[in-house]
Residue, then its C-alpha position, 0 to 999 in steps of 0.5 A: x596648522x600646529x600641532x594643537x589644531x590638529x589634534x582638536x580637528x581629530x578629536x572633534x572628528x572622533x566625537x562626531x563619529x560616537x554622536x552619530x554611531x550611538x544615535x544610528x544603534x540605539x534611536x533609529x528604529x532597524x527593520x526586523x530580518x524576514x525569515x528565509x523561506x526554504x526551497x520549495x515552499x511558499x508563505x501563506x496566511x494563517x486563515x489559508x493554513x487553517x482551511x488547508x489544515x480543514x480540507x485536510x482532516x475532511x480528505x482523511x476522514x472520507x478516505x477512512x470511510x471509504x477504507x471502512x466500506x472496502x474491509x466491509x466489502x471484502x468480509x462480506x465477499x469472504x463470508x460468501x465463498x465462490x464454488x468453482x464448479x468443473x465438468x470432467x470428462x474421463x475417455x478411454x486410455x487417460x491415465x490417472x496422471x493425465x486426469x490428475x493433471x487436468x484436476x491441478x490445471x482446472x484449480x480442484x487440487x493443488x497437486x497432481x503428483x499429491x492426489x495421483x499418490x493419494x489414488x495408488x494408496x488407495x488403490x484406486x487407480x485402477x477403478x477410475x470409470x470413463x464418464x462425465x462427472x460435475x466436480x467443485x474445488x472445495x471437494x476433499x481426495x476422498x469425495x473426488x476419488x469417491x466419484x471417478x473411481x467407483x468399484x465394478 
């Protein structure tokens, strides 16, 4: 083989390698890339999505409703306050620290000190009378004091 044979060997080579490269990239049809679908989630149809995207909307309107009929509710329940009634009973020798005390722990007052400071103000420490008496805790100082603490 010379020289010239060579090269007309390469150079049919090279232009067999552009015939079949142009033919590959420019008419043979390249299948499109699939996206990734990310971690965790899956592909659905779009007939699924849209009875997805339905049952989606009807749980947030039921959950609206059910909100709705809860704040109604609760209005309806704050409109009709509960009176919390107590029996206090007062023997002989309680303190009016002790009677205050009791008054805090049944939920009448807010403040044992508070209502015990209220009775000395007043006065009326030493009026406190022995007995039973039916009180509420939506009662003031002055109607409870009122009741145990009358004047002999």
């Amino acid at each position: 083989m010379n020289k010239q044979t060579t090269r007309a060997f390469a150079s049919g080579l090279l232009i067999s390698a552009l015939i079949v490269y142009a033919y590959v990239h420019f008419f043979q049809k390249q299948p499109k890339p699939m996206p990734a679908i990310k971690e965790g989630y899956i592909e659905i149809k779009k007939s699924e999505y849209e009875i997805l995207k339905q049952e989606s909307k009807d749980w947030q309107e039921k959950y609206e409703q059910l909100s709705q009929k809860k704040d109604e509710e609760k209005t309806k329940n704050e409109a009709e306050p509960t009176i919390k009634n107590y029996q206090l009973v007062i023997s002989e020798g309680m303190s009016s620290k002790e009677i205050c005390t009791e008054l805090e722990n049944a939920g009448l007052i807010d403040d044992a000190e508070d209502f015990n400071d209220y009775l000395a103000n007043k006065n009326l420490q030493k009026n406190i009378q022995i007995g039973t008496y039916e009180l509420n805790d939506k009662m003031t100082y002055e109607e409870i004091s009122n009741i145990i603490a009358k004047e002999s």
